[in-house]
C-alpha positions in Angstrom: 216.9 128.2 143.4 219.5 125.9 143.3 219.3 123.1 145.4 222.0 121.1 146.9 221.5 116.8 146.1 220.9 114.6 148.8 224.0 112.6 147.8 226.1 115.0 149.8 225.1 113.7 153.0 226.3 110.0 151.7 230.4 110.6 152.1 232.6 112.6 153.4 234.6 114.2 150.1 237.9 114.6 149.5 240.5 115.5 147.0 238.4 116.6 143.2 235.3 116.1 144.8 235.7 118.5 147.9 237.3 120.6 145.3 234.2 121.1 143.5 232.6 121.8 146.8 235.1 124.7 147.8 234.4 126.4 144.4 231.3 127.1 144.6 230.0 130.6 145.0 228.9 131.2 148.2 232.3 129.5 149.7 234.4 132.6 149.9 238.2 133.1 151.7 236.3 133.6 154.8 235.0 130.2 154.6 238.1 128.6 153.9 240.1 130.3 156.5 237.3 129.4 159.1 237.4 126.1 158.0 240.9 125.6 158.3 240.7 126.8 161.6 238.1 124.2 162.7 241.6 121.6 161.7 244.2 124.0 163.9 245.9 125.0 160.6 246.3 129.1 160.4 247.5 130.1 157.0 248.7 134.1 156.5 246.9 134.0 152.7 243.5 132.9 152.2 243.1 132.7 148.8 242.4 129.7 146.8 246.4 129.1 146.0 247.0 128.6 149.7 244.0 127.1 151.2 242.7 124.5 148.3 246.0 122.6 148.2 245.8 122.0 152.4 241.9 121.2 152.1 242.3 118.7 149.2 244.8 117.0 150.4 243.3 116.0 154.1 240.3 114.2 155.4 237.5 116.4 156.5 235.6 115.5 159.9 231.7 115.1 160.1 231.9 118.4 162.2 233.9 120.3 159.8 231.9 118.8 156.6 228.6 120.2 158.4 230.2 123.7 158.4 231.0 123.9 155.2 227.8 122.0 153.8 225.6 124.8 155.9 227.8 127.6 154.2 226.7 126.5 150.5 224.3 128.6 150.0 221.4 128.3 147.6 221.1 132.0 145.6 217.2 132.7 145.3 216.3 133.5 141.9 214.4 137.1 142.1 210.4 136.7 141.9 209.0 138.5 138.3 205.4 139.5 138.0 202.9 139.2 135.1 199.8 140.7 135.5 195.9 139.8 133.6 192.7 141.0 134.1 189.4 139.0 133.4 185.8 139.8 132.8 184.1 137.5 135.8 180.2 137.3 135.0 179.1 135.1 137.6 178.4 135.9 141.7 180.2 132.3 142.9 183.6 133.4 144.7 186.6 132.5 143.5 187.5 129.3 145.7 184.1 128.0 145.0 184.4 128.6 141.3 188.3 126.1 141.4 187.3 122.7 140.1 186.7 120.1 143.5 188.9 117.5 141.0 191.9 120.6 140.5 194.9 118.2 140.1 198.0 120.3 139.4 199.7 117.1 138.4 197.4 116.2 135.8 197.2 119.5 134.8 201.6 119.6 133.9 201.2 115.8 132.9 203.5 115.1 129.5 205.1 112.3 127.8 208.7 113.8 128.3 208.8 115.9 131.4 211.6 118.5 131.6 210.6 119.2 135.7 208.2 117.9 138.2 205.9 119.8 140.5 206.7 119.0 144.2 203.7 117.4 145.8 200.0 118.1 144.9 199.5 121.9 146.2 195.6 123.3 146.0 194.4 126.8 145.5 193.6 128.4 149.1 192.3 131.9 150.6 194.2 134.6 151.4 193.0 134.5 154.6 189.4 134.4 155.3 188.7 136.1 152.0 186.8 134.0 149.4 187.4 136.1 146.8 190.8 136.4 146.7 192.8 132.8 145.8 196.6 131.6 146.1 198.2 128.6 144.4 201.8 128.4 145.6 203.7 125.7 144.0 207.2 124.1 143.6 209.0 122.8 140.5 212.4 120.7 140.5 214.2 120.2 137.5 217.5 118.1 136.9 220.6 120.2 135.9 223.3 117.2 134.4 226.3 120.4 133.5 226.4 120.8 137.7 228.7 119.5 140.0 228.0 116.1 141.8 226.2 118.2 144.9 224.8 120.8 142.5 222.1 118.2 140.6 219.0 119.5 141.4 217.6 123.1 140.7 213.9 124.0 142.8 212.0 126.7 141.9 209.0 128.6 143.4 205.7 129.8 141.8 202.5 131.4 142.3 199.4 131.9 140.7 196.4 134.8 142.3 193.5 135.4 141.5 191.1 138.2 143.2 188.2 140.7 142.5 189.5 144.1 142.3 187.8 146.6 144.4 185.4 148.8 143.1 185.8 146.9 139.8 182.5 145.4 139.1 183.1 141.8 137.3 187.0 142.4 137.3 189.3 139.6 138.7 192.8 140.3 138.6 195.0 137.3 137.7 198.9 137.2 138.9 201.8 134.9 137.6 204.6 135.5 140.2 207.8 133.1 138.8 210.9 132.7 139.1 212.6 130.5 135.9 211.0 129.7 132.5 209.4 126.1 134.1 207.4 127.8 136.4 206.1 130.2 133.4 205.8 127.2 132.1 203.4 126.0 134.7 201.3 128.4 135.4 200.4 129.1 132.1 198.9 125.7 132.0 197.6 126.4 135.4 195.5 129.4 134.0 195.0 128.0 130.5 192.8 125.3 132.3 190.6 127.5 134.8 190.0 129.5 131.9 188.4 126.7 130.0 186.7 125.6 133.0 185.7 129.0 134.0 184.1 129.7 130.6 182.2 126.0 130.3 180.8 127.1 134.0 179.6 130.3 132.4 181.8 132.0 135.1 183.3 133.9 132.5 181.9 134.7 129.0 183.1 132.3 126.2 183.9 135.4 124.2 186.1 137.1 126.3 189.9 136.5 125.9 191.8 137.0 129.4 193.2 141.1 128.8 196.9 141.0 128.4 199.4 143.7 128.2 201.5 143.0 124.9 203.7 144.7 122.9 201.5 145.1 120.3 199.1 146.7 122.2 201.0 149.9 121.9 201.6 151.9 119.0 205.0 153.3 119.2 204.1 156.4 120.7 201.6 155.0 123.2 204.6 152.7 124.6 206.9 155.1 125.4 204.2 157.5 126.6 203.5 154.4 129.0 207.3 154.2 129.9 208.1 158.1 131.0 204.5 157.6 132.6 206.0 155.6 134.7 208.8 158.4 135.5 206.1 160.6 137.2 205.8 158.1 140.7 203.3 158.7 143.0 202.7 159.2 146.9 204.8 155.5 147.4 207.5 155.6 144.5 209.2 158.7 144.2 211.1 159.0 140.9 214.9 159.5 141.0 216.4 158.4 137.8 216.2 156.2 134.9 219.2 153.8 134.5 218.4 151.6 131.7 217.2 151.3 128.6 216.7 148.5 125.7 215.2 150.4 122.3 215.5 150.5 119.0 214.3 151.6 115.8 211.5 150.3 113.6 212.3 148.6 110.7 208.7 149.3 108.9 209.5 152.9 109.5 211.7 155.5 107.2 213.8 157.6 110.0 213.9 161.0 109.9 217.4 162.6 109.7 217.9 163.3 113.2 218.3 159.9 113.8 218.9 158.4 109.9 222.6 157.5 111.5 220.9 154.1 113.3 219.9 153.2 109.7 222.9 153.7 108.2 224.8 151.6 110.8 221.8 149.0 110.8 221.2 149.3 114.5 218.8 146.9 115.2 219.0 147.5 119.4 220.6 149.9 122.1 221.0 148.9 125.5 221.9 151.8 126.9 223.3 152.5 130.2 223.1 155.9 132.2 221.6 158.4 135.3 219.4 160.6 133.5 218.0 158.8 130.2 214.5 159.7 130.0 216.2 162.5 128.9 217.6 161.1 125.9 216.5 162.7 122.5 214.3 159.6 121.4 211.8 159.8 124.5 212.3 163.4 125.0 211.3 164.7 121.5 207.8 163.6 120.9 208.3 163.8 117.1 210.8 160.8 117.1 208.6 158.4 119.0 206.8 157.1 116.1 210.0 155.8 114.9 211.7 153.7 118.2 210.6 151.1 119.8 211.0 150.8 123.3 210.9 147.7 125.2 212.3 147.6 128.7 213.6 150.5 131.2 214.8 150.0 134.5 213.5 153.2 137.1 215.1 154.0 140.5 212.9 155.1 142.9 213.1 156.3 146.5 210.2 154.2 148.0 207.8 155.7 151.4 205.5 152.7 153.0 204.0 152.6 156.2 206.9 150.7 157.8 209.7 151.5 156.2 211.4 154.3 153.2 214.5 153.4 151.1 214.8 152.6 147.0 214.5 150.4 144.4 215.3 149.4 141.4 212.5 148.2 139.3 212.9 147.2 135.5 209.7 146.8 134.1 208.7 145.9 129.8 209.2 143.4 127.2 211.6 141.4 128.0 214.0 139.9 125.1 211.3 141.8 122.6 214.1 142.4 120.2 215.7 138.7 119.5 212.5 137.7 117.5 210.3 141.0 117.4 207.5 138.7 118.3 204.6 141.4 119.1 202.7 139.1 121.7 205.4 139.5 124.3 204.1 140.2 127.7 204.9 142.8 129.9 207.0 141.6 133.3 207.9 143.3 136.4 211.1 142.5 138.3 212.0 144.5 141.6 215.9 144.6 140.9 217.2 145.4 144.2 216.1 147.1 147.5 218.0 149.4 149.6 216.6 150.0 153.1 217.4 153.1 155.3 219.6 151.9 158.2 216.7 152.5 160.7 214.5 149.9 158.5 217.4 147.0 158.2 215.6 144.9 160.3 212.7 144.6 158.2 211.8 141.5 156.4 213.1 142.0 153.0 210.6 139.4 151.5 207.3 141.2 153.2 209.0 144.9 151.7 209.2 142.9 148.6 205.2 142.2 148.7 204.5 145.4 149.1 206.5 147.3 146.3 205.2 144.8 144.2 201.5 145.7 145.3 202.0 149.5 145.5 203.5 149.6 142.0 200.9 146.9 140.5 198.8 150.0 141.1 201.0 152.8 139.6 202.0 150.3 136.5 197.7 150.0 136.6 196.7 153.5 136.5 199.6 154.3 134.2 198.1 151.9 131.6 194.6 153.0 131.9 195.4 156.5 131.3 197.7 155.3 128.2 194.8 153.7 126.5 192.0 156.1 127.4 194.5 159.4 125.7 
């Protein structure tokens, strides 16, 4: 999220420097003309032409400057979701089994630090519930390319661990993020519990934390796991399948049905459309040895407890094909949400939560079947 620097509370700006201001994003012709308003000027046009040359060229007032300064919005970065399971062989609970000395700061500690975690946050309950944990954290990084006000960029994180239900010695771990430093950091974050877990015998020195990678498909088994994902459940009710990044394997001779992509020396399709689990390369079984799919993005009309609408959920490997690298893990990201008019009150954060926890379970099940077929 971006955030906006604390220098912009030190002057009132003016000329090039309230110009930058006035172009950024979330200052629209609405603002403008507002603002102008606020200084007794009425213009007919809005648009920058009209309203930057009048704005640049006079003094704001502190009232004025607080309007405009509460109008730049900071655009939230949407929350992705990685998802590990772990073999947990010991009957401590979860906040018992975090290090008393956790330090997240020691943790992320290096010689040339690219962003800085935001206080010291701890891993605490969900609640009353020992065996479920949450580390929420915040990272800040510099950004010198911005505008004066634009410095600073803050982004949010969490880590969660928890027993799954009716899964004896399974603990779920979930990397929520929102930019590449908080990847960043909670994969240092995890990387140390699981040391510490395994030297506390908590978790068997053996056992690697499960993963779902792109190389733990064969080609068939992925896309198998992809139109899987098409057949929905009591919450997610499949409409249509809007995106798609595949292409074909280079160890692999095509047949002649699809021999054109060689010839061309297709190497990826992003493809675009309403209906494309319907396309000939996941529709004909035969050709699936030969494609590789990576990502797919699923509309679905969505029925909670509280509130119905859809969603757009894209859901793979992201970026698999710019190095092919076979360890790339799989990411959920809930796109966009549309709520029925009845529901637009509804938080859009807590509806958030709980497509992400409904379709944790579909993507779960989905994957389980894969593997055992």
């Amino acid at each position: 999220m971006e955030k906006i620097n604390d220098n912009i509370n030190r002057f009132l700006p003016f000329g090039e420097s309230l110009r930058a201001i006035l172009q950024h994003d979330s200052i629209k012709d609405r603002e403008r003309r507002q603002l102008l308003r606020l200084k007794g000027v009425f213009v007919n046009n809005s648009d920058e032409d009209s309203t930057f040359p009048i704005l640049t060229t006079s003094l704001l007032s502190p009232n004025e400057f607080e309007f405009l300064r509460e109008k730049l919005q900071a655009k939230e970065d949407r929350e992705k979701i990685i998802t590990r399971t772990l073999d947990w062989e010991s009957d401590k609970t979860l906040i018992s089994a975090i290090p008393d000395n956790f330090n997240i700061q020691e943790i992320i500690k290096a010689n040339f630090p690219k962003y800085k975690v935001i206080g010291s946050p701890n891993f605490k309950m969900d609640g009353n519930n020992p065996n479920k944990i949450i580390l929420d954290f915040k990272c800040e990084t510099i950004n010198y390319s911005k505008a004066w006000f634009r410095g600073k960029n803050e982004f949010k994180g969490q880590i969660v661990f928890e027993k799954i239900k009716n899964k004896d010695n399974k603990v779920q771990l979930q990397i929520i993020h929102t930019s590449p430093e908080t990847t960043e950091i909670a994969e240092k974050v995890s990387k140390n519990l699981e040391k510490h877990f395994k030297e506390n015998d908590y978790m068997s020195p053996k056992k690697e934390i499960q993963r779902i990678l792109f190389k733990g498909f064969t080609n068939e088994e992925r896309i198998q796991f992809f139109l899987g994902m098409t057949d929905g459940n009591a919450i997610f009710d499949f409409k249509k399948a809007t995106f798609l990044d595949i292409g074909p394997d280079p160890d692999e001779s095509l047949p002649s049905e699809i021999n054109w992509l060689e010839l061309a020396k297709v190497r990826e399709l992003n493809i675009n459309g309403e209906v494309l689990h319907k396309l000939p390369f996941l529709n004909d079984k035969a050709l699936h040895k030969f494609m590789e799919l990576a990502e797919m993005e699923i509309i679905y009309n969505f029925f909670l407890c509280s509130v119905e609408g859809s969603c757009y959920i894209r859901f793979g490997f992201n970026n698999y094909f710019k190095k092919r690298i076979g360890n790339i893990e799989l990411v959920v990201d809930i796109v966009k949400i549309d709520m029925k008019d009845q529901y637009k009150n509804v938080p859009i954060a807590s509806i958030r939560n709980n497509l992400m926890k409904e379709f944790e379970k579909l993507k779960t099940e989905k994957y389980e079947w894969c593997k055992l077929q």
